[in-house]
N, C-alpha and C positions, 0 to 999 in steps of 0.2 A: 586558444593555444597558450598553455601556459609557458612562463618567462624561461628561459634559461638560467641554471642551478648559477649562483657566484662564484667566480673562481676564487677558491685557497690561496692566502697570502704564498708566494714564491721561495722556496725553501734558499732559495737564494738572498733572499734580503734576511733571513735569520742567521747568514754567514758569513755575508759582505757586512752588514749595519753592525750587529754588536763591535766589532773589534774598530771600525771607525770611528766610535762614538766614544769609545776606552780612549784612542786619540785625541780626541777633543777633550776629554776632561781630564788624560794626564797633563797636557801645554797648559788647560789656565789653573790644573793645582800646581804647575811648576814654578807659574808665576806668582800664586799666590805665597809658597816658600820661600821664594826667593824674597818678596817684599816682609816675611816675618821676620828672615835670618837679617835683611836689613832693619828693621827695627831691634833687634836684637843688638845686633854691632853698635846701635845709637845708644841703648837705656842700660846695657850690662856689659860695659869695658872691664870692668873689675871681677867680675867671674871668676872662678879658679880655670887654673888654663887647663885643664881635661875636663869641663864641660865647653869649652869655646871650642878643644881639640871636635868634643862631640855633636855639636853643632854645624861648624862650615865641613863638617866630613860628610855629614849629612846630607849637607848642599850638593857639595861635588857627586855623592856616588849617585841622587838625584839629576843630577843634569847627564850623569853618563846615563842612568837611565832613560834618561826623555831624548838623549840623543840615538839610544840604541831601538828606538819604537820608533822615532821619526825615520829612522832607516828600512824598519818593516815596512811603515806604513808609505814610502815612496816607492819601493820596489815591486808592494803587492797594487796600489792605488795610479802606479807611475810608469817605470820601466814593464811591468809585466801585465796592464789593466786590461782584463775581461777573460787573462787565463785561471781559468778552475782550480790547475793545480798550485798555483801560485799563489791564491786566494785559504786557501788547506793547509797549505806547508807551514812548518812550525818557525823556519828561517830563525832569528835571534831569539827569540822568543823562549827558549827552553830557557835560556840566562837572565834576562830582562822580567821576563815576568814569574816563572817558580823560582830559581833562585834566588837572585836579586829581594824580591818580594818575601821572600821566608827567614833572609836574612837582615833586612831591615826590620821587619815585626819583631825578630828576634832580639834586636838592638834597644827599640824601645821597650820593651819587655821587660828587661831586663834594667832597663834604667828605672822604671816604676817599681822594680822589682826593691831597689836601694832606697828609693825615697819612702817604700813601705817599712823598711827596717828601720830608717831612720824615724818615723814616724810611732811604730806599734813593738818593735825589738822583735818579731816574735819568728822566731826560728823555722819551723813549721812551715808557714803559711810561704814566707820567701822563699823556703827551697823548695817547696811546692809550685809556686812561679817561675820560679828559674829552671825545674826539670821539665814543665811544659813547652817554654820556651827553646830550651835547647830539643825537647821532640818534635815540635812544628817546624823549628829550622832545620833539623837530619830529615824531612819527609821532603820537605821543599827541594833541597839538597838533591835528596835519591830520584825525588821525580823528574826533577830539570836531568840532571845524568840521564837516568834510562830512557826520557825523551830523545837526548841528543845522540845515544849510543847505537839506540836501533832506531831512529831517524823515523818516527812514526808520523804519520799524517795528522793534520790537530783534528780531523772529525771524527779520526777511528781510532782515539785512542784507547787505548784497554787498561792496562796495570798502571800504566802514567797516571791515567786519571783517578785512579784509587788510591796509588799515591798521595797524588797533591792534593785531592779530596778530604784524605785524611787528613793532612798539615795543615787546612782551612781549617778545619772540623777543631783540632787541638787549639789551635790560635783564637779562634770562637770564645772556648771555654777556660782560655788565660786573660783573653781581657776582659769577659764577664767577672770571673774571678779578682782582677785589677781593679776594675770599675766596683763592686758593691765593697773590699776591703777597703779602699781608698775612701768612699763616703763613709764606712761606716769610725774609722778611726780618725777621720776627720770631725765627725758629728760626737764623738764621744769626747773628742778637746774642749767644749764649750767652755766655759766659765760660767754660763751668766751673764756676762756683762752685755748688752744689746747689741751693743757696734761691731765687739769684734764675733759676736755669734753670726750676725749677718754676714762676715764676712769669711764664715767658715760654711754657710750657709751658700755663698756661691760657691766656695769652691769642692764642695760637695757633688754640686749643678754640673758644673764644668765636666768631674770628673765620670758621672755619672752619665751625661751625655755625648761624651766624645769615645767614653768606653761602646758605648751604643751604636756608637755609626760604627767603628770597624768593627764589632763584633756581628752585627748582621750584615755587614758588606762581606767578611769573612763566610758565614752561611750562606748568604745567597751563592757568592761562587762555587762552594762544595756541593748546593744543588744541582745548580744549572750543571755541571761539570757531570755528574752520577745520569738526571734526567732530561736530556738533551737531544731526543732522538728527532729527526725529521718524522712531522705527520704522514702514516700511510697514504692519509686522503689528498694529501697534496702533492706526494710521490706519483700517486697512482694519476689524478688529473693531468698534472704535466707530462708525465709518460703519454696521457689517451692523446692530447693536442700536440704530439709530436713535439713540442718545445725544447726536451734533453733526452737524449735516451737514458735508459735504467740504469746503465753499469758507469753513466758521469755522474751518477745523483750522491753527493756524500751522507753518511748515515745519520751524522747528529750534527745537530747547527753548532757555534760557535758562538751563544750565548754567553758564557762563560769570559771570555775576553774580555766584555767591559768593565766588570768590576774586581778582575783581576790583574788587568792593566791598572786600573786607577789605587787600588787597596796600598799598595809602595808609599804613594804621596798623602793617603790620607793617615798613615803612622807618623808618617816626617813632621805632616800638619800638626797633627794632635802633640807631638811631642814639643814645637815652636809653642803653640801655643799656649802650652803649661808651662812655659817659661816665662813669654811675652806677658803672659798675663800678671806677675808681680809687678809690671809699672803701672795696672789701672786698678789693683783691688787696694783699698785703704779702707780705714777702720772710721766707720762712719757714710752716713747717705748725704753727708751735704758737702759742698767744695767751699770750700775756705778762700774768699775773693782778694785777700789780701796779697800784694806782690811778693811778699818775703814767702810767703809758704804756701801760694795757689798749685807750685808744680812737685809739690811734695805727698811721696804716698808714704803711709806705713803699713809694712805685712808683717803682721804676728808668725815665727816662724815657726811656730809651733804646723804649718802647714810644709814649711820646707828645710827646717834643720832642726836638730837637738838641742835642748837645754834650755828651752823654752825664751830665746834673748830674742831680739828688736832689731829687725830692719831696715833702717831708712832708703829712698830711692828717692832721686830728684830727678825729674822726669823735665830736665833741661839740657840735653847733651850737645847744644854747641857753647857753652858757657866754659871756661875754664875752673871756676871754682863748683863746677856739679859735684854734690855730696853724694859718692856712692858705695856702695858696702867692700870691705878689703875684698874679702871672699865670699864664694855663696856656698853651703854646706848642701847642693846638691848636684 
């Protein structure tokens, strides 16, 4: 007597799991933000104040988002747990994740977009960054709208999902864009001189790898979003064992939520961290043990302002006499 066949994972855990699991890694990237924008406040008081405006705004429209998904995620996990349709409904989510989401990418977009001009002058390329950007933000835009106007179900979306698909899809191929202009105008500052090569050489790395994670966290969600369909085979089994009847089965799982719930905090991150990072890159591999100048970095700003002048940061910020730059030119 041969075994009986395995049952098909449950079209249900491809609907419940992905959007809970966007929950869990938006709370610890909200924490990780929150502990960058504090370093930030510690090592660059002296900042021009429209990038500090740019940063704790950052924070804030951050926590409104993590409070507006901690609200989905009680109502479908909490108040409403084990109803279907409650599990499908778009609830906040038209705001919090397409909008929200197309308008923060948007933002940092656009801020890389300045430090490319500041960097390479080149006319062109910037406003070819900044028209992408403002297209992924009008798609983001139109798709959150037409979500919430005709109130569509999140497994059967139709034009919504073509929508925001496409706003992924353009967002994709502006930080791709981002990411190789940035290394390669970085890599063409060299000098020659060893120390500070290396340290155009990180931040080449940096720019190269953080463009990377959201530019395929971006694809993945315009996949999953386009190829998302429940297996027939797992349809059809759960229909034979009576488990759900046909007409409660939703058409396409809800894959898509996790890395479109998370994609918000991982632009916020990437953007902190291209900031944070001028208190640890210094011109040279060895740390100077001496107490007058252990907590001293220099960045050649030929990575983050014009005119090729000299940084200093004193990475002591409960000190009263910390030496740190009037302004930052970025």
């Amino acid at each position: 007597m041969s075994a009986p066949a395995p049952a098909p994972p449950s079209p249900l855990a491809l609907i419940a799991g992905p959007p809970l699991l966007g929950y869990f890694f938006a709370w610890g990237l909200q924490g990780v933000l929150s502990l960058q924008t504090y370093f930030y406040y510690l090592y660059f008081p002296k900042d021009r104040l429209g990038l500090k405006t740019l940063v704790y705004s950052m924070l804030v429209v951050e926590w409104v988002h993590t409070g507006l998904v901690t609200s989905t995620a009680f109502e479908v996990y909490g108040n409403r747990f084990g109803d279907l349709d409650s599990l499908t409904a778009v609830h906040n989510l038209w705001f919090s994740s397409a909008i929200m989401s197309s308008v923060i990418a948007g933002i940092v977009q656009c801020y890389y977009a300045r430090r490319l001009w500041l960097l390479s002058r080149s006319k062109p390329l910037v406003v070819l960054i900044l028209a992408l950007a403002l297209v992924q933000t009008a798609l983001g835009l139109a798709g959150g709208i037409t979500l919430h106007v005709l109130n569509f179900n999140a497994s059967e979306l139709a034009i919504d999902k073509v929508l925001a698909a496409a706003g992924y899809i353009v967002a994709t191929v502006d930080d791709v864009i981002i990411a190789i202009a940035m290394a390669y105008f970085l890599l063409r500052s060299k000098s020659g001189i060893k120390k500070s090569d290396a340290m155009l050489n990180r931040l080449a790395r940096l720019m190269i790898e953080t463009g990377a994670l959201t530019s395929v966290v971006s694809l993945l969600t315009s996949v999953m979003m386009l190829h998302g369909a429940v297996s027939r085979r797992a349809i059809a089994w759960h229909v034979s064992q009576l488990t759900c009847p046909l007409s409660e089965f939703p058409k396409n799982t809800l894959l898509f939520y996790c890395p479109a719930l998370v994609l918000p905090k991982l632009y916020s991150n990437t953007l902190l961290m291209s900031l944070n990072n001028r208190a640890f890159l210094r011109v040279g591999d060895t740390v100077d043990t001496d107490t007058s100048t252990s907590d001293t970095r220099v960045l050649q700003s030929v990575a983050f302002a014009p005119n090729n002048t000299t940084e200093t940061y004193n990475l002591s910020p409960m000190t009263s006499d910390a030496k740190q730059p009037e302004k930052s030119a970025i």
